[in-house]
N, C-alpha and C positions, 0 to 999 in steps of 0.2 A: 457374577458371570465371568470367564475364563476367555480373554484374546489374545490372538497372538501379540501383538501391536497395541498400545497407547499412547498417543498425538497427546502431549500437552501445549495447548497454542492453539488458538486460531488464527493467526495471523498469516501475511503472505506465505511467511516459514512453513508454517504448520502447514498449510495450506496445500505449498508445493510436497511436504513431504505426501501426506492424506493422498493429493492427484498423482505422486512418481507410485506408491503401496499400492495403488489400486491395479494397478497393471498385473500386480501379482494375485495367485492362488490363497489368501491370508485374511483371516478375520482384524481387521482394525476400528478401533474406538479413537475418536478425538473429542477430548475435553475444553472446552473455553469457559473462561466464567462469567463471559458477559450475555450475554443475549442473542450473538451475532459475531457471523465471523468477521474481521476488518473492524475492529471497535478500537484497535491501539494505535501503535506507531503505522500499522500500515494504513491508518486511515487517514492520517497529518505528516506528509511526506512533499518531497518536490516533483516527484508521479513521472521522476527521471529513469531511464535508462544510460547507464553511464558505459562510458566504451571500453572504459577501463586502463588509463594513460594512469591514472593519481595513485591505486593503490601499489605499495612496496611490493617491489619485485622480489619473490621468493615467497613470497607470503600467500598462504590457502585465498584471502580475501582477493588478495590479485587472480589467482587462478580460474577461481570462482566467477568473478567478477565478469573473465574475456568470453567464458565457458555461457554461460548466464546470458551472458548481449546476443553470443551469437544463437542460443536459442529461441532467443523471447519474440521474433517476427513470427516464426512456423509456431510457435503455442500459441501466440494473440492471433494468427488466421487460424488456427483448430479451435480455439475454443467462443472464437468472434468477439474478441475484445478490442477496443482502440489503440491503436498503434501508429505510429508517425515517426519515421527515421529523418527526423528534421537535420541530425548534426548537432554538432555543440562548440561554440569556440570559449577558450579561458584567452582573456584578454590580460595583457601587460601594460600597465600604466605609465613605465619609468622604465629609461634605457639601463639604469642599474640593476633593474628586476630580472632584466632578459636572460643572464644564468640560469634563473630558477624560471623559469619557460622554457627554456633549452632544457634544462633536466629533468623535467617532465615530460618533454619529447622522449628524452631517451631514455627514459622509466617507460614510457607506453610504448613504443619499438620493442623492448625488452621483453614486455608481459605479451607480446604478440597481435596488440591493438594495428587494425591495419588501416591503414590511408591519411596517416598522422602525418602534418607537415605545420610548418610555420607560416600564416599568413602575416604580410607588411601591413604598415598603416593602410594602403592605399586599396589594395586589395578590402584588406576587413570592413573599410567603411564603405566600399561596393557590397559588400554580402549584408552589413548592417548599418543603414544609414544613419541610426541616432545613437550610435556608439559615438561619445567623446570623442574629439578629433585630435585629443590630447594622449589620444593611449597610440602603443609604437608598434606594436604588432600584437599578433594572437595564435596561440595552437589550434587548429583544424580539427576536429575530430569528425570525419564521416559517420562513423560507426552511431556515434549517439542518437538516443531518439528522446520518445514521450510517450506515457503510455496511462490508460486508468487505473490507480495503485487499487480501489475497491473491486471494480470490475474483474481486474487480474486475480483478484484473493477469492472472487466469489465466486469465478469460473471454476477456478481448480477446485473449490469446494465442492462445487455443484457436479462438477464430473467426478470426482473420487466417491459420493454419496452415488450417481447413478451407478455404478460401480463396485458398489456393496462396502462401502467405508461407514462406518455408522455415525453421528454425532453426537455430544449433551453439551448446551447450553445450560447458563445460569449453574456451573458447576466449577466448583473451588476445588482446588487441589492443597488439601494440607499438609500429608508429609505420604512418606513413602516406605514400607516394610521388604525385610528380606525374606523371599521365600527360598524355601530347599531348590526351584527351578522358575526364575524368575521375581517379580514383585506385587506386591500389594499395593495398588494406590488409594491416596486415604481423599475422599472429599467432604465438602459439606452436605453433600444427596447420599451418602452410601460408598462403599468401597467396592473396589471392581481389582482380580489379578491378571496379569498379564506378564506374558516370557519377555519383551521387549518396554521401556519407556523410553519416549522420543520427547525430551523436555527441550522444545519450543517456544517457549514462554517470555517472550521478548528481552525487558524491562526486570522481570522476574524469574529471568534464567538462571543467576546466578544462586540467587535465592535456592533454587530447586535444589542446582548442582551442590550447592553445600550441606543440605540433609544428605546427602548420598557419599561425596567424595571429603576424605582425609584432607585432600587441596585444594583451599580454598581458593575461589575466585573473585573478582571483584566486578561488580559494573555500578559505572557510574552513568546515572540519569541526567544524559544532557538534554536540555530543550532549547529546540528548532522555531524561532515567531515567523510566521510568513503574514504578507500583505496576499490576497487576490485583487484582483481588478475585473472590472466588470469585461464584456465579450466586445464592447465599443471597440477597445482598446487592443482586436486581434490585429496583428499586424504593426506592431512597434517595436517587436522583435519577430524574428521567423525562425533562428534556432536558440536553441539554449545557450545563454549568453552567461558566466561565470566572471567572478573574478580570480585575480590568480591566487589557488591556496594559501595557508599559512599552516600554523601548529594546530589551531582549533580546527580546522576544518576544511571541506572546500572550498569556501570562503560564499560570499552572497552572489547568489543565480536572478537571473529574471528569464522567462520563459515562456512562451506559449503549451497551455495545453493543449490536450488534444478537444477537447468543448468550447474552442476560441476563446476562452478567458487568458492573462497572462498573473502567473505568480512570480513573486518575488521573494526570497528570503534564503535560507534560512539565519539563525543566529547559532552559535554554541553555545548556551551557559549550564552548565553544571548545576543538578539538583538532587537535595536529598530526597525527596518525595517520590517515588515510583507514578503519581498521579500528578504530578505538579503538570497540570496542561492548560493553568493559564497565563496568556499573553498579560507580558508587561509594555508600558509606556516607553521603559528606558530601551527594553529590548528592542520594538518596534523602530524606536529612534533610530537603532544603530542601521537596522533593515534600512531603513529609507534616507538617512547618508551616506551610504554604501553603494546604496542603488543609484541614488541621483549621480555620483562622481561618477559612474560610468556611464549612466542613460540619461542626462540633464533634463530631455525633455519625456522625462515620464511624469505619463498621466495620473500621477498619483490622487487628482480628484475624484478618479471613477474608482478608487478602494470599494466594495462591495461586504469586503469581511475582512475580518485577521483569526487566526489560528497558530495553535503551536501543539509541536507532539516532542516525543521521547523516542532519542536513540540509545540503544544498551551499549553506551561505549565499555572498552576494558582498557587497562593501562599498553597493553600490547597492541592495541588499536590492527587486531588479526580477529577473526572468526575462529574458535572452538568447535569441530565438528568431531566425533568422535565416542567410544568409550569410555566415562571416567569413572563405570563401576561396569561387573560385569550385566549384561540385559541392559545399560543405562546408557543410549546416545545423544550425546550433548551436542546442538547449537547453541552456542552462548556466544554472544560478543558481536549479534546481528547488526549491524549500524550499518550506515549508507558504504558501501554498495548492496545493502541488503537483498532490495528489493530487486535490484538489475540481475544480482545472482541468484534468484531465489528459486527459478527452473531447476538450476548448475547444483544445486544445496539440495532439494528433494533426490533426485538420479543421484548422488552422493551416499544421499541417506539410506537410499532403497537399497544399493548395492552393500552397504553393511548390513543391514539384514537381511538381502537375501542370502549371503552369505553365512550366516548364523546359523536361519533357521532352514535354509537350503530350500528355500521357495523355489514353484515351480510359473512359468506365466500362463494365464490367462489364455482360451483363446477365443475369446466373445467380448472382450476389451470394446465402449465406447470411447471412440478415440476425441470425437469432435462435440463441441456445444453449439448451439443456438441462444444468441442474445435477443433479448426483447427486441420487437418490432418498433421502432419511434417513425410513426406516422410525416416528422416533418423531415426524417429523410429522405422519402419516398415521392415519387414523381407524382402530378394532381392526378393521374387516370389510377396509379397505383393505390394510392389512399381512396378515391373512391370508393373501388373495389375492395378494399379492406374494411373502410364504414359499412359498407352493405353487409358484409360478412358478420359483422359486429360491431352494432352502434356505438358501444360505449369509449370508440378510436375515432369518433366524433365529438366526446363531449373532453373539452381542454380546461381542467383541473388547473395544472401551474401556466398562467400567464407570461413568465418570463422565458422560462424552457420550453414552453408550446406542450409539459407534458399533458396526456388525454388519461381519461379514468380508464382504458382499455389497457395502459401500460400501468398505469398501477396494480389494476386486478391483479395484473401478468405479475410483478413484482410480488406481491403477496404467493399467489397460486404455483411459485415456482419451485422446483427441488430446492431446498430450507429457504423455503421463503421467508418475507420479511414478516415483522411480527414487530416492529416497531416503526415510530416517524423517520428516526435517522439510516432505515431497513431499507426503505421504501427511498430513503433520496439518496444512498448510497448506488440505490440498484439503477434509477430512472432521471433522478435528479430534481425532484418536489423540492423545492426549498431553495436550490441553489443559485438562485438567479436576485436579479438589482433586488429584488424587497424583501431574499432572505426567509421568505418563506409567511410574511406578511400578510399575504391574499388567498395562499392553497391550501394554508395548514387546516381550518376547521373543516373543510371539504374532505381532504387528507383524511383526517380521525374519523369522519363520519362512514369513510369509506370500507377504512381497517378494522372500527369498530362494527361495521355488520357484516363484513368477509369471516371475523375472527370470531362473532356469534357474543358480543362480550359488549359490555357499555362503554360510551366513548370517559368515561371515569376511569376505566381500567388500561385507556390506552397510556403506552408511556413513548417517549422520546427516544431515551437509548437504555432502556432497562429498568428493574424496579424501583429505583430509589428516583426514577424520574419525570413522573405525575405530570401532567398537564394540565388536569383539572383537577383544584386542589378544594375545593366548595362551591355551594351555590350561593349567590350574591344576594338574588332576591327569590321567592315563593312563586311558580310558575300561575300563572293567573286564573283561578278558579271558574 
């Protein structure tokens, strides 16, 4: 079949590009090869919105980055995702460091970040009580916020599909052919051509870009180990609290989300493995005295979980967006500020194609989404009235999150809904609370398992190679 357009990427990237296309008059296809969109880096992130003071001024990534912040309030109320413009301070340890606090002021002045200033000891440890009383000042950043990185990926998802964007799950992209007007893309389900590819591919953007372009590029697989903390613990920070960068990175965050849990981390270490996504000992280490030297009295008892994902760093440490073949637009080099520009990078993307293929817009465009109902947001008369309407936002599945079987159905039943465990707690949050998914899970499966018409054998976690039930133990009793 013949489209205009082909999304390689689920990811927030992809995501946003799929939600900026759909605006336009144009057949598009996005391909992921997992089972779900939000399976990679944008699902193991700091679920930050950055204001954008850190990234090099000149550079697409800076631009992106200012462009991106300041859309992401008006997308997260259109398409009803969590949002919280808490602020961010990056704290200075040592009056020696103060230059490089100062020049990060004036790299985010530069890039156009607004309401940046220097806060004093005295000040900072008003805005944040259990900051070290050993650090000397901090940069302000208004602008920053918090935000859900799945939620964010699955909205635009889910509004580019009402939209007439098409998806394939469980689809590999192997290589890519030239046609006389456009290309052939090769998978493991069949080949599909299209006048446009938009290789989105996180981790494996570079990868792509090099079957196509003479110039090579490079990405290097760094992985990020974060600690969570249980929701006890909301309120021992209030904004996103940093320390001051270095060469690897922006160095270790501690944070409230927007679910009152607070995360901490991340780490930089470079890897060869595109999938390398599990946490080490040594890494975690660094996370937790990093963290402690600036928040002594973190709660580090109430850790709940640890996790790690992959940024597609490049040596130019800039974003790639562009053509590096003709029909062929590269994001490659997506890393933190990925997520915060990831609006700013779809309208990007959209505008070179519409430009190309000389699209015209839409004019019956779904502009807004509706997120799932959670019952324990809602006032006692309100939920009532909801149970009446529909028992099953009575009956409460996850224990720790308060979720109800009526939010899972929802979760399941939704434009691409979920079709896995990790689907279903991406979208509602089954799983994520103190027992980690301990009490909900066989509930969980039994539920998927008869919405999806299929045995709870066949359910999997986060895709096929990921079984849950792997035998039966004993002979059910005759």
């Amino acid at each position: 079949m013949m489209y205009d357009v082909i999304i390689v990427g689920g990811g927030v990237t992809g995501a946003a590009c799929a939600w900026a296309l759909s605006r336009y008059d144009v057949k598009v296809l996005l391909l992921e090869k997992e089972e779900d969109v939000c399976s990679g880096t944008s699902k193991a992130n700091s679920a930050i919105v950055h204001g954008g003071y850190d990234a090099a001024h000149g550079t697409l990534m800076a631009k992106l980055n200012v462009e991106g912040s300041r859309m992401m309030e008006q997308l997260a109320r259109d398409l009803d995702v969590p949002y919280d413009r808490c602020g961010s301070l990056v704290v200075c340890m040592a009056e020696e460091d103060r230059p490089r606090l100062e020049a990060l002021l004036e790299n985010g002045v530069a890039n156009g970040v607004e309401g940046l200033r220097i806060v004093e000891r005295e000040e900072l440890l008003a805005m944040e009580p259990n900051v070290t009383p050993d650090a000397v000042a901090a940069l302000w950043a208004p602008t920053g916020a918090i935000i859900c990185p799945f939620l964010l990926t699955i909205a635009m998802a889910e509004n580019a599909f009402v939209n007439g964007v098409e998806f394939a799950f469980n689809t590999c992209v192997t290589g890519f052919e030239r046609l006389e007007k456009g290309w052939k893309v090769i998978t493991d389900k069949g080949d599909y051509e299209t006048s446009v590819v938009i290789n989105a591919a996180g981790v494996y953007a570079g990868k792509l870009h090099n079957m196509v372009s003479e110039e090579k590029v490079e990405i290097v697989p760094t992985r990020g180990d974060y600690l969570l903390l249980d929701q006890q613990t909301h309120g021992v920070v209030t904004h996103t609290v940093f320390t001051l960068p270095g060469a690897a990175g922006k160095g270790v965050l501690i944070s409230p989300t927007v679910h009152g849990n607070t995360i901490v981390g991340p780490t930089a270490i470079p890897v060869e493995d595109c999938e390398a996504t599990a946490t080490t000992a040594e890494g975690l280490e660094q996370v937790t005295e990093k963290a402690l030297r600036m928040i002594p009295k973190l709660p580090l008892g109430q850790v709940i979980t640890s996790f790690a994902g992959l940024r597609a760093k490049t040596p130019e440490h800039d974003f790639r967006i562009g053509e590096c073949a003709e029909g062929f637009v590269d994001c490659v080099g997506m890393e933190s500020p990925g997520l915060s520009a990831a609006p700013a990078v779809g309208r990007m993307v959209a505008e070179i194609v519409e430009k190309k293929l000389a699209l015209t817009e839409k004019t019956d465009v779904v502009t807004t989404r509706t997120g799932s109902r959670h019952p324990s947001e809602l006032s006692l008369e309100e939920r009532r009235a909801l149970v009446e309407r529909d028992p099953a936002y009575g009956q409460i599945i996850c224990r720790c999150e308060g979720v109800t079987e009526g939010e899972i159905l929802d979760a399941i039943r939704r434009p691409l809904g979920a079709r896995s465990l990790d689907g279903i707690k991406r979208r509602v949050r089954t799983g994520m609370g103190r027992c980690q998914g301990g009490f909900c899970t066989p509930r969980v499966m039994e539920i998927l398992a008869r919405e999806l018409g299929v045995p709870q054998s066949e359910i999997r976690k986060a895709g096929s190679e990921s079984k849950m039930i792997l035998g039966v133990t004993k002979e059910e009793a005759r």
